[in-house]
PAVO-617050 format. One record per residue (C-alpha): residue number from 0; y, x, z; residue in three letters. Coordinates in Angstrom, 2 decimals. Last residue first. Example, Ala and Ser with C-alpha at 12.3 -4.5 7.8 and 13.67 -1.06 7.14 Angstrom:
// residues 2
NODE num       y       x       z residu
NODE   1   -1.06   13.67    7.14    SER
NODE   0   -4.50   12.30    7.80    ALA
This chain:
// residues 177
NODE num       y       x       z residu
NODE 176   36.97  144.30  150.47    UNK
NODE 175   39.32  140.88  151.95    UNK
NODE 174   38.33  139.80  155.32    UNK
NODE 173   37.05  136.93  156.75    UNK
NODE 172   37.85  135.98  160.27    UNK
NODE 171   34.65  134.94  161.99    UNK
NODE 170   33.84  131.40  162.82    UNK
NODE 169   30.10  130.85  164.27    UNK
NODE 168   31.54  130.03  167.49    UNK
NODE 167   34.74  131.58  168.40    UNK
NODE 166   34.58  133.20  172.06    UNK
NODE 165   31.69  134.78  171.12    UNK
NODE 164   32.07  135.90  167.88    UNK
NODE 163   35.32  136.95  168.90    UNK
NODE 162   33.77  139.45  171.22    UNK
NODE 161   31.27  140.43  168.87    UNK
NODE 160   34.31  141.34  166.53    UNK
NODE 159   36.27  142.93  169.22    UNK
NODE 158   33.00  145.33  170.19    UNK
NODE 157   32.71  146.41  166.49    UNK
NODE 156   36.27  147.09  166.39    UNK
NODE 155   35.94  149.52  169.54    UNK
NODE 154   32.28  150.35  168.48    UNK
NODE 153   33.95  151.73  164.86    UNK
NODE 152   36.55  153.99  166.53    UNK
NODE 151   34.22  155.25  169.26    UNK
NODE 150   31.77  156.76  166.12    UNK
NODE 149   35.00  158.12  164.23    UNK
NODE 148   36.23  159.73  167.29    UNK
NODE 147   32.84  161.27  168.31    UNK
NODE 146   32.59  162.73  164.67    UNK
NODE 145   36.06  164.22  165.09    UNK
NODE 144   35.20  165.46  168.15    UNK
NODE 143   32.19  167.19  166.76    UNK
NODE 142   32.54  168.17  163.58    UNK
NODE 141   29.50  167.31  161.62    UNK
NODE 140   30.83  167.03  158.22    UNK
NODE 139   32.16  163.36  158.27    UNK
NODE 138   35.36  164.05  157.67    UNK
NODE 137   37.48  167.15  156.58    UNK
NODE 136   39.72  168.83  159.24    UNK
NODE 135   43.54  168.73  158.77    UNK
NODE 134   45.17  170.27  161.44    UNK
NODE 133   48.69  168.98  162.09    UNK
NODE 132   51.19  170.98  164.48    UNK
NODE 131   52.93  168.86  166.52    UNK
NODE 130   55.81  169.69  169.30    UNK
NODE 129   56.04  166.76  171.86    UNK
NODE 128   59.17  164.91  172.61    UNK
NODE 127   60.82  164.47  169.62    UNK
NODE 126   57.82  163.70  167.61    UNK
NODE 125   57.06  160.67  169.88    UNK
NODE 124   59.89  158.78  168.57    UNK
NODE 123   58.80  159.68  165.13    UNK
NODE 122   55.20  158.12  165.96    UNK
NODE 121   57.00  154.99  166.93    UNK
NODE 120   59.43  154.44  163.23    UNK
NODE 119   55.49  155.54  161.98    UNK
NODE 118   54.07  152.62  163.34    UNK
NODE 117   57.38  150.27  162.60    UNK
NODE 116   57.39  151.93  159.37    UNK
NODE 115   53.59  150.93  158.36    UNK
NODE 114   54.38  151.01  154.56    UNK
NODE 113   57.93  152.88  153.93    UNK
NODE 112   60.18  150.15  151.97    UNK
NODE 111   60.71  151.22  147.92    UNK
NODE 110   63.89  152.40  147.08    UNK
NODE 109   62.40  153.69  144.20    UNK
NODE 108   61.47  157.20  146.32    UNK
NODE 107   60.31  155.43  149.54    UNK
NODE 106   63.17  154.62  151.93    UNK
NODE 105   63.15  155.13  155.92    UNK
NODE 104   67.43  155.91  155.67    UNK
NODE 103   66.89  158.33  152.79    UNK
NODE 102   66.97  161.43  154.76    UNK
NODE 101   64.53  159.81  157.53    UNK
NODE 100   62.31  158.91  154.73    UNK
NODE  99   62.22  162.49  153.05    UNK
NODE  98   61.39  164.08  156.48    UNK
NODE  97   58.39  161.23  157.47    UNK
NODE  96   56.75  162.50  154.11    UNK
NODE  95   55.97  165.97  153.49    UNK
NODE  94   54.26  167.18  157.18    UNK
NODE  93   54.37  164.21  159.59    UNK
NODE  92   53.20  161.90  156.69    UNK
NODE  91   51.08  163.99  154.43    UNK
NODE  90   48.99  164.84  157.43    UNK
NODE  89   48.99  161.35  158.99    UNK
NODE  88   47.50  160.28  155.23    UNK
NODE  87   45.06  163.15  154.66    UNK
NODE  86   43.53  161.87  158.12    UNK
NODE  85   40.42  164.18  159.21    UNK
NODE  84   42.39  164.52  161.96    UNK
NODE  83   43.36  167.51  164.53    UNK
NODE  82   46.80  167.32  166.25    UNK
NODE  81   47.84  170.42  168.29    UNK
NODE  80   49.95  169.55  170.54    UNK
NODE  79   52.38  171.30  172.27    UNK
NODE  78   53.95  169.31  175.12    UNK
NODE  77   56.44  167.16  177.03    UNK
NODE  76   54.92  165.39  180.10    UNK
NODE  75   52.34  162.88  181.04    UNK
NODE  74   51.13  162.73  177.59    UNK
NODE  73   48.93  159.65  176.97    UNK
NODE  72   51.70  158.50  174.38    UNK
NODE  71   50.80  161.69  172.00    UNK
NODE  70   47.24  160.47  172.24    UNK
NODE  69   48.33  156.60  171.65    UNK
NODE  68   50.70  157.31  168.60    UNK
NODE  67   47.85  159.58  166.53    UNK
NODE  66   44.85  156.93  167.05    UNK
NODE  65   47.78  154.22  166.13    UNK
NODE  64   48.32  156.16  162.69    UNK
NODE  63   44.69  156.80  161.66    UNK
NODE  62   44.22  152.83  163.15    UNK
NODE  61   47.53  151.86  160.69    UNK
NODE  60   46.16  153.76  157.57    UNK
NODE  59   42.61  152.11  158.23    UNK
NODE  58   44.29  148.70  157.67    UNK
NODE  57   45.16  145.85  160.14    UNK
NODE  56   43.72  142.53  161.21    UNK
NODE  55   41.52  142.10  165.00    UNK
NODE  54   42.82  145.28  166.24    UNK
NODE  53   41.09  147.95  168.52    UNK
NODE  52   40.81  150.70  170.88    UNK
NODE  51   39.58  153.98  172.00    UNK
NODE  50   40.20  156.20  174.78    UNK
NODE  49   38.95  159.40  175.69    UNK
NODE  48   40.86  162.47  177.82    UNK
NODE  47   39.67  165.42  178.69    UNK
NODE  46   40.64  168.19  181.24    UNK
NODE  45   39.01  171.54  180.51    UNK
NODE  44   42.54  173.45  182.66    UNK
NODE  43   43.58  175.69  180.01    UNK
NODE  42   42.29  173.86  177.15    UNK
NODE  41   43.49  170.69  177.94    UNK
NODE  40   41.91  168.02  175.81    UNK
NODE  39   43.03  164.53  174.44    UNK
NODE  38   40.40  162.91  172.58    UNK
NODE  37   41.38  159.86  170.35    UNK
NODE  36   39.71  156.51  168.71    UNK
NODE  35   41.04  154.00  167.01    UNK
NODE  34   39.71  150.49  165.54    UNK
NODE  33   39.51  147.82  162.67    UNK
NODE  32   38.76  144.38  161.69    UNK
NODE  31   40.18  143.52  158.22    UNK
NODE  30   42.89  144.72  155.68    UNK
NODE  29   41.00  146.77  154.39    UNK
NODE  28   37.42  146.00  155.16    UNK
NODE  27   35.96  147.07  158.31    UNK
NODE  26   38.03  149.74  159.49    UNK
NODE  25   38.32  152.90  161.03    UNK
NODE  24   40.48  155.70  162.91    UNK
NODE  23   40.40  159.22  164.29    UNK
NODE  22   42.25  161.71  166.44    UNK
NODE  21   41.42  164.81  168.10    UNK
NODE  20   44.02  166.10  170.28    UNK
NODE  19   44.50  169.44  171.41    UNK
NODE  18   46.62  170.74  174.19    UNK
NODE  17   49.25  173.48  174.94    UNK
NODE  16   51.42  173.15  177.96    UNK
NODE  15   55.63  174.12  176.95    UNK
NODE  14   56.44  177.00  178.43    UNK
NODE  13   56.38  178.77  174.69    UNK
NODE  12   58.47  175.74  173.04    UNK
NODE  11   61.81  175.85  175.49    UNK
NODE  10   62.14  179.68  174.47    UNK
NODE   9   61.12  179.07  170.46    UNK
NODE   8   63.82  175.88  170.69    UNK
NODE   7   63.51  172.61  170.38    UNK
NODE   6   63.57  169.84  167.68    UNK
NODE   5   60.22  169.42  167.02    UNK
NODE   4   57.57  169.87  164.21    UNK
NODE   3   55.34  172.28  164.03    UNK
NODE   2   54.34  173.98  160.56    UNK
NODE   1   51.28  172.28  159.25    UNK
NODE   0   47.85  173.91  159.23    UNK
């Protein structure tokens, strides 16, 4: 687990609702067709929240991050989140990463430009409203939410490329493996 991350203080923090939210993302190829998946719960009250969604070209970084952005954006109010992804990348991110960009004016080390800035320009945003703490579970190993996530994921980018299909003809985007 990650320290949280927010600018407020301990008092503001503790009155602050607590919720969970499972996140997950997936593509076909990379770049290529690919999709997002979250579950926002409320433990106090059993509310739950699931939405999915998907892109026709993007990478499996962007979905991991866009799973992330559209939980925290399905807030109705400030709260503390607790984020729980299978997503090395996210974790790195909000944990080591996003800091050392913001210092260096949204640099890599080199100079190099941050990959998926506007994306993580928007989580950022987010990360001043809601206090996250990042859970990194591994993937595919039967956890449930997470496996639910990854399974809506895939039928939201599945159900895009059928659509296109559709609406297309026989032409289908081709993506790079």
């Amino acid at each position: 687990m990650s320290t949280p991350r927010s600018g407020k203080t301990p008092a503001l923090t503790n009155r602050l609702p607590e919720v969970l939210l499972f996140t997950d993302g997936a593509c076909s190829g990379n770049p290529g067709p690919g999709g997002w998946a979250f579950i926002l719960r409320h433990p106090a009250s059993g509310k739950e929240l699931i939405n999915s969604g998907a892109e026709a070209s993007t990478t499996n970084n962007r979905m991991e991050l866009m799973a992330v952005i559209k939980g925290l954006e399905a807030l109705r109010k400030p709260s503390r989140v607790r984020l729980i992804s299978d997503s090395v990348y996210v974790g790195k991110g909000l944990t080591e990463w996003l800091p050392r960009w913001k210092a260096k004016g949204w640099k890599r080390s080199g100079n190099e430009a941050v990959k998926n800035e506007d994306l993580w320009r928007r989580l950022d945003e987010l990360l001043s409203i809601h206090e996250v703490e990042f859970q990194h579970i591994p993937g595919h190993t039967g956890h449930k939410e997470n496996e639910l996530c990854d399974r809506l994921a895939v039928q939201a980018y599945q159900g895009l490329v059928q659509s296109q299909k559709g609406t297309a003809g026989a032409s289908q985007p081709s993506c790079p493996g």
